[in-house]
PDB file as gemmi writes it, atoms N, CA and C in Angstrom:
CRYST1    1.000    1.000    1.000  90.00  90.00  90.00 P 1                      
ATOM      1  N   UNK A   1     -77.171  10.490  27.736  1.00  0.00           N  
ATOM      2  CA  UNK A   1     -75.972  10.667  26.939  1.00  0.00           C  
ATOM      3  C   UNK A   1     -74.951   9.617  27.388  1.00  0.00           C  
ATOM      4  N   UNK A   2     -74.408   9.145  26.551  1.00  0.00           N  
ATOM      5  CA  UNK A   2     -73.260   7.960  26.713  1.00  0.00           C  
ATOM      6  C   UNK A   2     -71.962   8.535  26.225  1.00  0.00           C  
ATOM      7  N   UNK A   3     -70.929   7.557  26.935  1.00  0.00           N  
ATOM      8  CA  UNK A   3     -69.631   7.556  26.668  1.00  0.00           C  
ATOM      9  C   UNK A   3     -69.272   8.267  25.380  1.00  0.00           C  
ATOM     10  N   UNK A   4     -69.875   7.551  24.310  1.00  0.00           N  
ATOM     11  CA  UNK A   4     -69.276   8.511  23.117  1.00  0.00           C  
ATOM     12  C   UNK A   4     -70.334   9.376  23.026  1.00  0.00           C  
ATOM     13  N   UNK A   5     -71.376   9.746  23.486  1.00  0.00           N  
ATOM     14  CA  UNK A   5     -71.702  11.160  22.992  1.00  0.00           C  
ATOM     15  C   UNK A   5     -70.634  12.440  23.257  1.00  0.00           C  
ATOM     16  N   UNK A   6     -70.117  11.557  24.554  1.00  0.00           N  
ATOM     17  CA  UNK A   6     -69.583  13.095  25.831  1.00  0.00           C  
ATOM     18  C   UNK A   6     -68.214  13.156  24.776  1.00  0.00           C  
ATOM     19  N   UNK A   7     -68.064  12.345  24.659  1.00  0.00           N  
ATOM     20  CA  UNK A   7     -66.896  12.484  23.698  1.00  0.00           C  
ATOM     21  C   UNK A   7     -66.967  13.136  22.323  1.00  0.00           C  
ATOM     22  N   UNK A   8     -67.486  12.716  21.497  1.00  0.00           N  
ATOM     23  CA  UNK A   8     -67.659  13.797  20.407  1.00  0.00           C  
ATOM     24  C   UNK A   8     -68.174  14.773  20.603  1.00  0.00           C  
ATOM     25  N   UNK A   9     -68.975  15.285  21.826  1.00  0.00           N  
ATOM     26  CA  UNK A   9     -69.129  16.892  22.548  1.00  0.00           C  
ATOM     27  C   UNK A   9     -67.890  17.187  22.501  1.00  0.00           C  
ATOM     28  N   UNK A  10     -67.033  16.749  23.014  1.00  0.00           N  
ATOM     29  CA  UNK A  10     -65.563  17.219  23.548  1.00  0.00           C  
ATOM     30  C   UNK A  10     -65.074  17.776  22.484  1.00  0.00           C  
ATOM     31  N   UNK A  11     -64.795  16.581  21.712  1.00  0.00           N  
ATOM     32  CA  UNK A  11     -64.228  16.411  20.272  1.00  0.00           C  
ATOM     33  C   UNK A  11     -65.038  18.143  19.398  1.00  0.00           C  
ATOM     34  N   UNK A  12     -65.977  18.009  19.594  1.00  0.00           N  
ATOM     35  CA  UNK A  12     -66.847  19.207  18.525  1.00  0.00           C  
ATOM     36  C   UNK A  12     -66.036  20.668  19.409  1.00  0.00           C  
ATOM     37  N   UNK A  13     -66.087  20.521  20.999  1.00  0.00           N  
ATOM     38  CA  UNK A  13     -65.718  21.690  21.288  1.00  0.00           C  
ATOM     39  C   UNK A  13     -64.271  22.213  21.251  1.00  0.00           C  
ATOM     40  N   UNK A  14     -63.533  21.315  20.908  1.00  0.00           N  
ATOM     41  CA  UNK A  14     -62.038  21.141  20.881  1.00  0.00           C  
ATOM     42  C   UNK A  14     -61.942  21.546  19.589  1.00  0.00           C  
ATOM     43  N   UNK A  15     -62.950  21.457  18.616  1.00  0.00           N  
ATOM     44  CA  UNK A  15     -62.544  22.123  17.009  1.00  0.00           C  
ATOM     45  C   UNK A  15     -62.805  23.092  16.293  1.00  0.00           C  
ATOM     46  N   UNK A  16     -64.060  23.110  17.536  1.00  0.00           N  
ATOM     47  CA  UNK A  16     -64.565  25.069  16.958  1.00  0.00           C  
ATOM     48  C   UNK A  16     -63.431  25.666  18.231  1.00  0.00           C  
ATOM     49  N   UNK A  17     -62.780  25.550  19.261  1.00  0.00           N  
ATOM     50  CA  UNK A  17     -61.830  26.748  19.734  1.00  0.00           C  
ATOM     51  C   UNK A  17     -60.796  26.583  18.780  1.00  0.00           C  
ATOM     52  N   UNK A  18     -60.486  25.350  18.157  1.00  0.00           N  
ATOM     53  CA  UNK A  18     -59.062  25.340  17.254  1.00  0.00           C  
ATOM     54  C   UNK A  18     -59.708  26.927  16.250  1.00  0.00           C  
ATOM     55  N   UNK A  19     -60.659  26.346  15.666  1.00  0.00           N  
ATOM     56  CA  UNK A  19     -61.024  27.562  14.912  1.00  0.00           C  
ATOM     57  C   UNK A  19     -61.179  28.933  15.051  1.00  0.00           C  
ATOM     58  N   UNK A  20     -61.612  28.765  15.776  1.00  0.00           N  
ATOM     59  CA  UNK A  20     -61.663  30.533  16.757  1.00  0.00           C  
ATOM     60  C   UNK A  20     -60.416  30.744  17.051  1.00  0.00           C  
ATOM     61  N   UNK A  21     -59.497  30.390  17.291  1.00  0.00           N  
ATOM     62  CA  UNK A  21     -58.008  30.643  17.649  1.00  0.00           C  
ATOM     63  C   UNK A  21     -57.155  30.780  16.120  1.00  0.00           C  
ATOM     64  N   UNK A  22     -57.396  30.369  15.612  1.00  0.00           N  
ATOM     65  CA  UNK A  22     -56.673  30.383  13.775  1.00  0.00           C  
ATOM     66  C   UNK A  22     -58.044  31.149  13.036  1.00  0.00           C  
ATOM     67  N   UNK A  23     -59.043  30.913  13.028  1.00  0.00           N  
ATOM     68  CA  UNK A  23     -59.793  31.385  11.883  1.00  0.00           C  
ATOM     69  C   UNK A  23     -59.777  30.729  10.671  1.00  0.00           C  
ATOM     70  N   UNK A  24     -58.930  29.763  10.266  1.00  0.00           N  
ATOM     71  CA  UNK A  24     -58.943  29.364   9.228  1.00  0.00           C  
ATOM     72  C   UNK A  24     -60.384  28.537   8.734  1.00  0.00           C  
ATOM     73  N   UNK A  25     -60.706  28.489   7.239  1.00  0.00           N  
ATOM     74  CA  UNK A  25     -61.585  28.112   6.829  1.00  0.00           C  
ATOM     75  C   UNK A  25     -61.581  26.669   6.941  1.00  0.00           C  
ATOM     76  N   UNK A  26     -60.400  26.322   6.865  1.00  0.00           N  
ATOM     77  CA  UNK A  26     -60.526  24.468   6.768  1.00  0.00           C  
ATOM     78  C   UNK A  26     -61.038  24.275   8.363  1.00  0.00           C  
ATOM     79  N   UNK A  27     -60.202  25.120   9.434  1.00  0.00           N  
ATOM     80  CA  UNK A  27     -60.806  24.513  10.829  1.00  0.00           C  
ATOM     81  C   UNK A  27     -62.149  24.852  10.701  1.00  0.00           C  
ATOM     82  N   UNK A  28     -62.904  25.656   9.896  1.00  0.00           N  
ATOM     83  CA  UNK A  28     -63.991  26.186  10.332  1.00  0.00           C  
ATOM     84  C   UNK A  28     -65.101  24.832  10.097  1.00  0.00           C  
ATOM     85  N   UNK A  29     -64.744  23.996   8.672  1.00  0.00           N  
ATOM     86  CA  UNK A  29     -65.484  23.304   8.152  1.00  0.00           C  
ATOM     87  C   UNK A  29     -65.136  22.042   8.977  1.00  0.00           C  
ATOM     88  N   UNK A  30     -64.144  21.714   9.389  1.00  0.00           N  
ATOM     89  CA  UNK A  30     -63.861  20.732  10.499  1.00  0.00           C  
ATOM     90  C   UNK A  30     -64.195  20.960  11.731  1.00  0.00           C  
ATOM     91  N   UNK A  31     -65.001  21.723  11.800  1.00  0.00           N  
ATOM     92  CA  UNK A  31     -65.630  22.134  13.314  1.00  0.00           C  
ATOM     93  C   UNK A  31     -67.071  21.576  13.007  1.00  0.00           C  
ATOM     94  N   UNK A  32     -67.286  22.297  12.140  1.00  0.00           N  
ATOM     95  CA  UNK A  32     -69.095  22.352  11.286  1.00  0.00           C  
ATOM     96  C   UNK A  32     -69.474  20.328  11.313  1.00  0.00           C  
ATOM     97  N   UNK A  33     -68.404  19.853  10.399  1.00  0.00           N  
ATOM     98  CA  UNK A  33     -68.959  18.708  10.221  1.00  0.00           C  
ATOM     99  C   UNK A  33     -68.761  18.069  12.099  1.00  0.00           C  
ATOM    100  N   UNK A  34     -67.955  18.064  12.388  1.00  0.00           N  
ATOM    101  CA  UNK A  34     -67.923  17.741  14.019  1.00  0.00           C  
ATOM    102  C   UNK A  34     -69.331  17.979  15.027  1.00  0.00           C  
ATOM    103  N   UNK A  35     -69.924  19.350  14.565  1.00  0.00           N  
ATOM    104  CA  UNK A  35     -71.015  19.663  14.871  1.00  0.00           C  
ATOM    105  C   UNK A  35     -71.859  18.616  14.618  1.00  0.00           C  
ATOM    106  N   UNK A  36     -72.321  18.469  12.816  1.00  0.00           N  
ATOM    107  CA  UNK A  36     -73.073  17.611  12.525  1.00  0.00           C  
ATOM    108  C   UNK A  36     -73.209  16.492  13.013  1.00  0.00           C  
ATOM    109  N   UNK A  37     -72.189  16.095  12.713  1.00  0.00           N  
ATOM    110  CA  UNK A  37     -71.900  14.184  13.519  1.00  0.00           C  
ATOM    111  C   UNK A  37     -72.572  14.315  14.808  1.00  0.00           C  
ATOM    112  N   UNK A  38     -72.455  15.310  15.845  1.00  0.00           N  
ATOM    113  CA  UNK A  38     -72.945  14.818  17.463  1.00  0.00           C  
ATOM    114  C   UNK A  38     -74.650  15.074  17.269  1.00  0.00           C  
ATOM    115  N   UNK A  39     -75.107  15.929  16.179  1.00  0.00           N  
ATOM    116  CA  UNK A  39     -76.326  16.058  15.803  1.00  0.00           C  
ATOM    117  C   UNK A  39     -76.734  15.218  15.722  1.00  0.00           C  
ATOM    118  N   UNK A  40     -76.027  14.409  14.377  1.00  0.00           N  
ATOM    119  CA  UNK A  40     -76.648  13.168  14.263  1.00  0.00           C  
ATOM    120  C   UNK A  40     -76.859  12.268  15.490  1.00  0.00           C  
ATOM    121  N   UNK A  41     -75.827  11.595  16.283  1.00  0.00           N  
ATOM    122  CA  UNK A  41     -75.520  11.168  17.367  1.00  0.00           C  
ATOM    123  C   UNK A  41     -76.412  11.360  18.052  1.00  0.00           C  
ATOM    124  N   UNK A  42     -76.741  12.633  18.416  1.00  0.00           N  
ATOM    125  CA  UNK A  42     -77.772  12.523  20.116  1.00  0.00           C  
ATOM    126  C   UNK A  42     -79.096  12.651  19.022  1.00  0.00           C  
ATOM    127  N   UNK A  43     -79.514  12.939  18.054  1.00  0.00           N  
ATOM    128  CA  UNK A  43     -80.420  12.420  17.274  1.00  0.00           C  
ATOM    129  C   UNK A  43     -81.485  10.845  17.174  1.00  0.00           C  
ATOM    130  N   UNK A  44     -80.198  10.124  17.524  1.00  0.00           N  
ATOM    131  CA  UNK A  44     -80.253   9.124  17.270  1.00  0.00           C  
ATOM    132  C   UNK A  44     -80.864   7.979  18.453  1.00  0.00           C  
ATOM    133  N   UNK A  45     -79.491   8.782  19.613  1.00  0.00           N  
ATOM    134  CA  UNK A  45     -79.836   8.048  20.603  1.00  0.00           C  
ATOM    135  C   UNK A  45     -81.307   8.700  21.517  1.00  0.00           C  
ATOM    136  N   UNK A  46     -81.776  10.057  20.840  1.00  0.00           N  
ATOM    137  CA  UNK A  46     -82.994  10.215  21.518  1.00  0.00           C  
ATOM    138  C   UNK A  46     -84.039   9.136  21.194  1.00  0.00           C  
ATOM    139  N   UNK A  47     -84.030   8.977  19.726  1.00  0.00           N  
ATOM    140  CA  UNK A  47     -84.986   7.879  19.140  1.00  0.00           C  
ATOM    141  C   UNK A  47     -84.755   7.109  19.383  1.00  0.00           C  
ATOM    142  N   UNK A  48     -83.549   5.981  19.850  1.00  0.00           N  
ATOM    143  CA  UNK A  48     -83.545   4.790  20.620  1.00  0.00           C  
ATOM    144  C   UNK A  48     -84.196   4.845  21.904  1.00  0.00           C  
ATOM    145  N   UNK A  49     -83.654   5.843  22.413  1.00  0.00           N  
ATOM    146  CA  UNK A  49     -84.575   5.800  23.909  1.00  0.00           C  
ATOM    147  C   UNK A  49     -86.003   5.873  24.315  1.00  0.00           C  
ATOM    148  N   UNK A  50     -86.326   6.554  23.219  1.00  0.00           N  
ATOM    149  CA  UNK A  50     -87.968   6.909  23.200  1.00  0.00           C  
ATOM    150  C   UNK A  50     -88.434   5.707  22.713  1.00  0.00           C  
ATOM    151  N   UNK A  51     -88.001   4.343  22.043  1.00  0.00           N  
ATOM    152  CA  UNK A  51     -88.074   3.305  21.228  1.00  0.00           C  
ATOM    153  C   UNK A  51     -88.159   2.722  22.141  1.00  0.00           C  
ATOM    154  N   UNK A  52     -87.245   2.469  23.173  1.00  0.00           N  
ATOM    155  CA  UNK A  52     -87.218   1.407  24.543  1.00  0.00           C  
ATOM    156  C   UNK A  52     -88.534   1.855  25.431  1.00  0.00           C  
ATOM    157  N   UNK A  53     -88.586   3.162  25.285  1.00  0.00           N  
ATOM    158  CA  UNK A  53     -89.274   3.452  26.761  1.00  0.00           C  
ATOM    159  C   UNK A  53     -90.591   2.965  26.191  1.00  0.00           C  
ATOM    160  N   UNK A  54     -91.201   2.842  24.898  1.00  0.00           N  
ATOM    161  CA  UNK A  54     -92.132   2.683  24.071  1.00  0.00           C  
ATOM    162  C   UNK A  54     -92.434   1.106  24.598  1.00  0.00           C  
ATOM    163  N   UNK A  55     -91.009   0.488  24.157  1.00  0.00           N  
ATOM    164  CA  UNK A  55     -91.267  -0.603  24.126  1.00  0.00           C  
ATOM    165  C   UNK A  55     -91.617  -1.379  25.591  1.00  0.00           C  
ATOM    166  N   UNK A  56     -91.115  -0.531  26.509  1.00  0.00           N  
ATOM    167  CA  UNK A  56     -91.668  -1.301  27.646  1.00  0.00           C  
ATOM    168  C   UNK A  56     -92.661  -1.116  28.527  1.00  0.00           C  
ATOM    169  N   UNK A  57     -93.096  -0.199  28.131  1.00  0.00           N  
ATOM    170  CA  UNK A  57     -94.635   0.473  27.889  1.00  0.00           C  
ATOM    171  C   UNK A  57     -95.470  -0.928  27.742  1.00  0.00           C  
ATOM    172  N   UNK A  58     -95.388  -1.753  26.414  1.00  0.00           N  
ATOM    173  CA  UNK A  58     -96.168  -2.457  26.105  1.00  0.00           C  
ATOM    174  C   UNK A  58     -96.188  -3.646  26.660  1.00  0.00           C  
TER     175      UNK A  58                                                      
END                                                                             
């Protein structure tokens, strides 16, 4: 995990307590997509890594 993963962790956990503290629906969906994004994110960088380790394999 890198610099900006830890960070949009942060970022994701900083928006679901906003939400849990208000309840409101807009924080709820601004939490959700926050979620998504780090999904994507460590998604991503798993497949880069598995790509390198591949590659130096060969």
């Amino acid at each position: 995990m890198n610099r900006a993963a830890m960070a949009k962790q942060k970022k994701k956990y900083n928006a679901w307590r906003h939400y849990t503290q208000t309840g409101d629906y807009i924080d709820y969906v601004g939490a959700t997509q926050e979620k998504n994004k780090l999904t994507k994110m460590t998604r991503n960088l798993c497949r880069d890594f598995e790509k390198d380790i591949v590659k130096n394999i060969g």
